[in-house]
N, C-alpha and C positions, 0 to 999 in steps of 0.2 A: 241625117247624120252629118257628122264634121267628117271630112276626108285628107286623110292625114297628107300634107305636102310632102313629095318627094326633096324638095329641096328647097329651102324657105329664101323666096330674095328679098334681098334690101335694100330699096331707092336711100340716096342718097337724104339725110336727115337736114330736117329744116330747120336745127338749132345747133346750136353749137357747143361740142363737146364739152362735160365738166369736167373741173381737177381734181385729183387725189388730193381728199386733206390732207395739207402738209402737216409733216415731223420733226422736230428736229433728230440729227442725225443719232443714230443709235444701232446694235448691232443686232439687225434684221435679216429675213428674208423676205423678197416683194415678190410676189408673183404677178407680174405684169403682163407679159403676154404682149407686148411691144415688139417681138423679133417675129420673124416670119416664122410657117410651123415648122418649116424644114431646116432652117437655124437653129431650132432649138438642142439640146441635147440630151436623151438622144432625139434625134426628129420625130418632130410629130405630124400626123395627117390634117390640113386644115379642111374644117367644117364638113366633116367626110357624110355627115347624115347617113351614118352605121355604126352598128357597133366593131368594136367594143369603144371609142370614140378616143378620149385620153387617157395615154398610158405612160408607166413609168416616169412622169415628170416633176419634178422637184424636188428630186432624192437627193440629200446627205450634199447639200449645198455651203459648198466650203469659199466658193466664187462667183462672181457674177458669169451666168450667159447668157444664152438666147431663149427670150420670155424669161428671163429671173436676174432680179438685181439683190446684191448682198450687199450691207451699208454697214457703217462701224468697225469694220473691219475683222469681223466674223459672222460666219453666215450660221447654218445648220448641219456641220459636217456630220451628226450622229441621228439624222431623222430623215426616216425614208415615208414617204409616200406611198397613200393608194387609193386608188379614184373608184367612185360605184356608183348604183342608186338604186332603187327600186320603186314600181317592178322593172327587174333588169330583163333584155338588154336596151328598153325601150327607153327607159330614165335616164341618163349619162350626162358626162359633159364633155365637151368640142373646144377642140381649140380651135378660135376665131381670133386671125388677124387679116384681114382686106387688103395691107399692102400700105398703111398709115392712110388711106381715104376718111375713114370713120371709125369704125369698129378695132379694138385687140383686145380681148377679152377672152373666158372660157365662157360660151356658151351652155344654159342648165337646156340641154335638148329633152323634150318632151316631158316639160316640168307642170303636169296637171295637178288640178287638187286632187291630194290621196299621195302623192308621190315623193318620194325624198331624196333627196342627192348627199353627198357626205365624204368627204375626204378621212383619211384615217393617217392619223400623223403615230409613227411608230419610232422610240429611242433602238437604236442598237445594240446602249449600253446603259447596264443599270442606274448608274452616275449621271446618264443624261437626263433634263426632264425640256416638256415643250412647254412653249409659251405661244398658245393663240390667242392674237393682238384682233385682227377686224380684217372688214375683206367692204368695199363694196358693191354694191347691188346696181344694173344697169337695165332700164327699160329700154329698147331698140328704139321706141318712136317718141314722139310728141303726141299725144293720143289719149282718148278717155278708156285707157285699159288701166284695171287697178289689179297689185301683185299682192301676196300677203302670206308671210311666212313664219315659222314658228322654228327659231332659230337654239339648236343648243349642242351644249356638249358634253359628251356620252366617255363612260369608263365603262366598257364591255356592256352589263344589262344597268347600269347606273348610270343616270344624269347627274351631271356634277355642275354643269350650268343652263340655269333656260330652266325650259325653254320661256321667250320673248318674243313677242310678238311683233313683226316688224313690218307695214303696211305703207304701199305712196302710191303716186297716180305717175305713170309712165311720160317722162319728158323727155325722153333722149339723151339725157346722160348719165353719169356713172356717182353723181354726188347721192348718194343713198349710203351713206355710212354705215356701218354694223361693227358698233365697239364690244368686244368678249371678253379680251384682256383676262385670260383665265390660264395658269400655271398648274399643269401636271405632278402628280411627285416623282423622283428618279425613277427612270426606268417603267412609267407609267404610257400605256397608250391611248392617245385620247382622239373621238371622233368627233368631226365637226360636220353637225347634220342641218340640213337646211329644207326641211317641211313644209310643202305647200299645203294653204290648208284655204276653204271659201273664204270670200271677200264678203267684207260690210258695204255694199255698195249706192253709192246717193248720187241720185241728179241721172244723167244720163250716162254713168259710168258701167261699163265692163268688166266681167270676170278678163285677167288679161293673158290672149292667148300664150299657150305653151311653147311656143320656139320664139316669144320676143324679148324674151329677158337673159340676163347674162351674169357675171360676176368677174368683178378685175379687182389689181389688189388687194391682194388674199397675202396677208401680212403674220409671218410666224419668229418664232425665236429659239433662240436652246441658252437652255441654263444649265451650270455655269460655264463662260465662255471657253472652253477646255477640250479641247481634240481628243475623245479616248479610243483604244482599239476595239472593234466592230468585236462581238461576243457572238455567242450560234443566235441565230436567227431561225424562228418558223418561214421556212418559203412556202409552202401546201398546208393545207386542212381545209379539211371536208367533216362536218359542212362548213359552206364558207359562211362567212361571217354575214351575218344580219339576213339568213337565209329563211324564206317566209313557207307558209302550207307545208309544211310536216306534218304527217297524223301524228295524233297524238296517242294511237293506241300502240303504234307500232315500234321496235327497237330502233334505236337512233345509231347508226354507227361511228365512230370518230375514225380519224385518219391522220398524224402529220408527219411531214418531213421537218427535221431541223438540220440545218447545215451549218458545217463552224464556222467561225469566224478568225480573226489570231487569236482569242479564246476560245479554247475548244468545251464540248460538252462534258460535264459528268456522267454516265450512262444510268449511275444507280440513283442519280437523284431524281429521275424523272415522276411525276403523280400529275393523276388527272382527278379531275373534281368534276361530277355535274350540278348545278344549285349546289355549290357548296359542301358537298360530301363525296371524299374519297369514292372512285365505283372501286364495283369489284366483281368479277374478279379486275383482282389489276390491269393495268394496260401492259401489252407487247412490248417491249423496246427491241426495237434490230438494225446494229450497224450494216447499212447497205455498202460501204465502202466511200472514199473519194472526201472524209470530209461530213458524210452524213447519216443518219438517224432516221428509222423510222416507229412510230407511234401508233397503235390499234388498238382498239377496242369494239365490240361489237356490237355491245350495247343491250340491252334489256326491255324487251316488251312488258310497257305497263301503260296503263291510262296516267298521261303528266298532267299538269294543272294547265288550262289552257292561258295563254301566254307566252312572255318569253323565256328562254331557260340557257342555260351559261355553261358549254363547257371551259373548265379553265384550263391548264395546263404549264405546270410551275419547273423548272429545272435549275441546274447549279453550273457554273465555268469552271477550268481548275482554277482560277486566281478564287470564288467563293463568292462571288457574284449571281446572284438569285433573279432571275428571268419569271416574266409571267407573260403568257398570250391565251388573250380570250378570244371566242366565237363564240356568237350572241344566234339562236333560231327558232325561230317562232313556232308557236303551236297554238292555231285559235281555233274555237267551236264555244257552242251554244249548250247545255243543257238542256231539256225540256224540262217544263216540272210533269210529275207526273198525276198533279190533277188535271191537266193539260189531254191526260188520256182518256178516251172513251172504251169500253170493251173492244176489243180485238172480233169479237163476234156480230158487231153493232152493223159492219157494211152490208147491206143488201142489193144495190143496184151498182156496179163498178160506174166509171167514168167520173164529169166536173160536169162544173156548171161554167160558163164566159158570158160577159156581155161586153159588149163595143160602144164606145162613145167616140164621135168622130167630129168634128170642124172644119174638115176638110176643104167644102166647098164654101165657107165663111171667112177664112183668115183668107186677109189681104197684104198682111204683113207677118214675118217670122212671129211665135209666141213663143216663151219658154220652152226651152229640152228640158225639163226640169221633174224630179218626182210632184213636187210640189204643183207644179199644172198640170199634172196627172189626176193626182187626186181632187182637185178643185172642178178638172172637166168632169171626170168619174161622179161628183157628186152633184153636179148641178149647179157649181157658183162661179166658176170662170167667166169672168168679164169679158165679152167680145168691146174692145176699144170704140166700134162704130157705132152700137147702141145702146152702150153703157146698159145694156142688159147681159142675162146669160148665154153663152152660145146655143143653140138648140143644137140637137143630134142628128147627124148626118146619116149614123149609119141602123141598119132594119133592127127594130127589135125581135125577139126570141119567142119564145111561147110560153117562158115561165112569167112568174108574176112580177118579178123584177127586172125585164128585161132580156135573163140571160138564155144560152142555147144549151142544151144537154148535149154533150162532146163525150163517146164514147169509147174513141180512139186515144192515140200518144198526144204529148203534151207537145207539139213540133209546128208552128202556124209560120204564114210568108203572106207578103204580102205584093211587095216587086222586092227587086234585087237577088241578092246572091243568100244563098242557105246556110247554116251554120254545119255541124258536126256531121248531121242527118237526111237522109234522102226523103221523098214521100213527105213531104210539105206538104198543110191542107192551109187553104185562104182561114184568113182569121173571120169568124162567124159574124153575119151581119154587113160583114165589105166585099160580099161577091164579087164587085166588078172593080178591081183594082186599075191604077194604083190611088190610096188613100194617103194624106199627109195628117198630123198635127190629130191623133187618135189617140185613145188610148184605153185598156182591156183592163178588166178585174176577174179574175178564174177565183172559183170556190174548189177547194177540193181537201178531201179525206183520206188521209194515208194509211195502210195500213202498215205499221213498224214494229217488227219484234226488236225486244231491247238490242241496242248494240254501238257501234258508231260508224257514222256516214259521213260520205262525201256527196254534198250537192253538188250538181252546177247549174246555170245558166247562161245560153248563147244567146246575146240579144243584138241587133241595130234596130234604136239605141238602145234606151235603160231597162230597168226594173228594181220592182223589189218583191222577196218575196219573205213573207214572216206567217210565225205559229200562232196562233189564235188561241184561245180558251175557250172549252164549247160552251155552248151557252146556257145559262146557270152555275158558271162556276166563275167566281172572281177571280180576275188580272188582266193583263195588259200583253195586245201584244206582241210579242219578241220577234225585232227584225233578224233574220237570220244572214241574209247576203242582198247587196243593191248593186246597181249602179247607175249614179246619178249624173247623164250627161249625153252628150249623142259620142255615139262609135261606129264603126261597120262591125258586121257581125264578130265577136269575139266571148271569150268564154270569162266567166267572174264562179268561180268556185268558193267554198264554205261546208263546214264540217261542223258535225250536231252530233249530240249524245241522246242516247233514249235509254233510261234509267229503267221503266214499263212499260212492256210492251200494251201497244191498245193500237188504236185510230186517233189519230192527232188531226184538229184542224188546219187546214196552208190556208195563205191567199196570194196570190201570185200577181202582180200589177204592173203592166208592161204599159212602155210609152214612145211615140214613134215621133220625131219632127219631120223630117224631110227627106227625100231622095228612098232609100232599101228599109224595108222594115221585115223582121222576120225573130221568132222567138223562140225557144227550147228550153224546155225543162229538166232536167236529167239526174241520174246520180253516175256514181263512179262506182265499177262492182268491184274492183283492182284497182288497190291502190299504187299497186306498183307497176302495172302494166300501164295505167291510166284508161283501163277499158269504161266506153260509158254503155249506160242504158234510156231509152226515152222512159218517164215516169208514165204508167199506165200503158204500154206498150203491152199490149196483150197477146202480141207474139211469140212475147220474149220471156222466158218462164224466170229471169234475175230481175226482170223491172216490180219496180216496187207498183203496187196495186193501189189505186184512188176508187172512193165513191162518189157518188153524186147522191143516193139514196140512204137513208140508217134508219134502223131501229127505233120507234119513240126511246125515249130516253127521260125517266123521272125526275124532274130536277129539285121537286119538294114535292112535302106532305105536311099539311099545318091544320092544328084544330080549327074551327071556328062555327061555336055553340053546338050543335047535333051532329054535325056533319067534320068530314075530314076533307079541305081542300086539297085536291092532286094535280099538280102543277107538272107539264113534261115537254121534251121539247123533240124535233127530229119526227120521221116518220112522212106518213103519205094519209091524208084524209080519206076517208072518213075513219074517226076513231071511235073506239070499243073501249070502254072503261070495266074490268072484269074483278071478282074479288074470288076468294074461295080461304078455305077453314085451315085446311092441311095439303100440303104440297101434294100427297099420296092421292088425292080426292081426283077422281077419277074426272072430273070435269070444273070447268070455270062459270062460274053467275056473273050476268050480265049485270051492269049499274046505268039505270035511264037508256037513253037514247040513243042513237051512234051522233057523235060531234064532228062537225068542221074544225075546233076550234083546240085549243092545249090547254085546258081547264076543266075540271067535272068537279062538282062534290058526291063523296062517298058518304051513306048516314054514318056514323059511327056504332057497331052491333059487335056484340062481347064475340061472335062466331067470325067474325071478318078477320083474318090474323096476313090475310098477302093480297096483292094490289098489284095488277099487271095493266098494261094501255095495246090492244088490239090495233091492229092498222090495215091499210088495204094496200095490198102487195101488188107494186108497180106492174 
């Protein structure tokens, strides 16, 4: 696992700083970040490596101050600021200035791929519109770390620019341009998001770590040049804006405060919209006193479409001045299909299957954290460097015929380090004698799920992934449901699935460990709003969902061919029984040939044969 620095330092840089492309002059705002953070206004904490990081900075900049320059002779008096990222509070940005040594910038703190950062430029007044110009981008070092981001910018659930892809190799300084040059309409708010996403990476180059990059000159504007009086402003709502894991089956509630401005609110003009349609019943309006407003709605339990979904919320000033603020929140899950399911009666032996692939005692140098050296060890083609052959397996094989062990406990494995959610860790099968590096596990296993919606999770250091499968004989592909691709210490990556029919659905679970703690969990969430979990197969626990190891044969075809009728099935425990009979009522079953090892028989074809069943030997 990576181990996240308490405090990232920075030796003195072996190149020399670059310059802002120049402009000629015009009436801007520069966020430069050249004052100390306690100069600024209001002060900010430098490099604090906590949340909530920067705050409140570069509101409604009428003049130059500390860390912000105004040029042309007007700045942004009608645009206020507001800093985020996600996942919050770990994603942020820092204001970094060293004291003019090297560094004044905002630091993107904990900016991994998957994660976004995003400033939200908001008018105060309808009449205002923004204009975001460019910002550039700063690697900390001289180094073969490469950055790569997918830059755009967002009107509530709409992209109105971008996204652009914008990739360089980190040299220590700040010449990485990012030109946007993209005009809001009055009174429009526009967000500028900036998305890490993997690197195309060549030669000996890096994914480049997440606290070495930065952003300086962050260049914006307001149009037209014109001072007007601040109008009510949203200060609260809930949910906040770009707020991610909302079930989706559940009522969403809204919430805001608006507070006047020297234009005050209209009371009766207030409407909320979800996706575009009036709710209802209507929303609350209730003067709190002082100037302010407040906004409720409670919302409606329904299944949404999974994605993002838009409350708006639109009001008037007395001058007749028309306001809008959005909050954008997420709602994602999976669907199953439900050929995907097997009978709900198919389980006969609970528990999974696991088997271990390990390199442990072969790598002499780091290999990929990566899913992708997961499944390359898991299958047999991972190149050990030294003998441009395959790694061999380090760790015991099982007793089935693939390797794996029958696990008839919780889905909760360790191997050294520290545990996730869950007590009563069992070693991962096959690595008795810990600790093991540079492994990685594939679980079989068979859920049983009546229709409904779920919350997964997984606690892993580091990754996984786990996805639904198709049983077999049924076509498709299949569906990753939740990963995560990278080393961590133990932490939790949650995911939400639909099940349309109920049955047994096939998982595979694929976990992968590089270095130092390795330990894994599989769980669901039985409360969504307590956030209570359960271990999967926990058989303690009468709300944990139930896995098999064992099913049913399962018929997956029947096809003529000449006298006979070929029966094809899959699932089950040898030796099989190939059985026929006339009428369900028939008091008994005829045997067809022999008992088989195998998931094939032919049936003759006889006018009395009308049903076709597959016998098994019960584990």
């Amino acid at each position: 696992m990576k181990i996240k620095k308490l405090r990232h330092l920075r030796p003195v840089a072996l190149v020399a700083m670059g310059v802002f492309l120049g402009r000629a002059a015009q009436a801007d705002t520069t966020l430069d970040f050249d004052s100390a953070a306690a100069a600024c206004t209001p002060p900010q904490v430098n490099n604090p490596n906590a949340a909530p990081g920067i705050t409140d900075f570069g509101n409604f900049a009428a003049a130059s101050s500390g860390g912000m320059t105004v040029s042309g002779g007007f700045g942004t008096p009608n645009i206020g600021l507001t800093w985020g990222g996600t996942p919050s509070p770990d994603t942020r940005w820092e204001y970094y200035n060293d004291g003019g040594s090297v560094w004044s910038a905002v630091q993107l703190q904990s900016s991994t791929v998957g994660s976004t950062e995003k400033i939200t430029f908001a008018p105060n007044n309808p009449a205002a519109s923004v204009v975001i110009k460019s910002f550039n981008l700063h690697g900390y070092y001289l180094s073969s770390e490469r950055f790569t981001y997918n830059v755009s910018v967002v009107s509530g659930g709409t992209v109105v620019s971008g996204p652009t892809t914008f990739s360089f190799l980190s040299d220590g300084t700040k010449n990485h341009n990012v030109a946007i040059n993209y005009t809001g309409a009055p009174g429009q708010t526009l967000k500028l998001r900036l998305a890490r996403v993997a690197s195309t990476l060549g030669g000996a180059e890096v994914e480049g770590d997440p606290f070495d990059i930065a952003v300086d000159d962050i260049v914006f504007a307001q149009t037209p040049a014109t001072t007007f009086p601040a109008g009510p402003q949203v200060v609260s709502v809930t949910p906040a804006d770009d707020t991610t894991g909302i079930a989706a089956n559940a009522a969403v509630p809204y919430a805001a405060t608006i507070a006047d401005g020297a234009n005050t609110l209209v009371i009766g003009s207030v409407q909320l919209r979800l996706d575009g349609n009036l709710v209802s019943p209507s929303p609350t309006v209730t003067p709190l006193g002082g100037g302010q407003t407040s906004v409720s709605y409670p919302g409606v339990a329904s299944l949404l479409t999974s994605g993002d979904h838009v409350y708006k919320l639109t009001y008037a000033d007395n001058l007749g001045g028309i306001y809008t603020n959005e909050t954008v929140f997420s709602s994602v899950y999976t669907t199953l299909p439900p050929s995907y399911a097997l009978p709900s009666s198919a389980g006969v032996v609970g528990g999974f299957k696991l088997r271990s692939v390990s390199a442990s005692i072969q790598v002499t140098n780091n290999l990929p954290n990566t899913l992708a050296r997961a499944k390359a060890q898991l299958a047999g083609t991972l190149i050990d460097p030294a003998t441009t052959l395959p790694f061999t397996n380090d760790a015991a094989l099982g007793p089935n015929a693939d390797g794996s062990f029958n696990v008839d406990g919780a889905f909760n494995f360790v191997d050294s380090g520290g545990s996730g959610n869950f007590v009563d860790d069992v070693p991962f099968p096959g690595l008795d004698i810990p600790p093991y590096d540079w492994f990685s596990t594939d679980a079989s296993l068979y859920l049983n799920l009546p229709a409904g919606y779920y919350r997964f999770g997984v606690n892993s250091d580091d990754g996984f992934e786990v996805s639904a499968t198709p049983p077999q004989g049924v076509s498709g592909s299949p569906l990753v449901l939740g990963l995560f691709d990278g080393g961590r210490g133990p932490a939790d990556t949650l995911f939400d699935v639909q099940v349309q029919t109920s049955g047994i659905y096939p998982f595979r679970v694929i976990y992968f460990e590089g270095g130092g703690g390795a330990e894994c969990e599989f769980f669901s969430v039985t409360n969504l709003t307590t956030g209570d979990k359960v271990l999967v197969n926990d058989v303690a626990d009468g709300n944990a969902i139930k896995s098999f190891r064992v099913l049913k044969p399962q018929i997956t075809s029947i096809a003529k061919s000449g006298a006979n009728a070929v029966v094809n099935w899959a699932y089950g425990a040898p030796p099989f029984q190939v059985q026929v009979k006339t009428n369900l009522t028939d008091a008994a079953w005829s045997n067809v040939g022999a008992p088989t090892a195998g998931n094939t028989a032919n049936v003759p074809i006889d006018s009395n044969t009308k049903f076709i069943r597959v016998g098994y030997s019960q584990p």
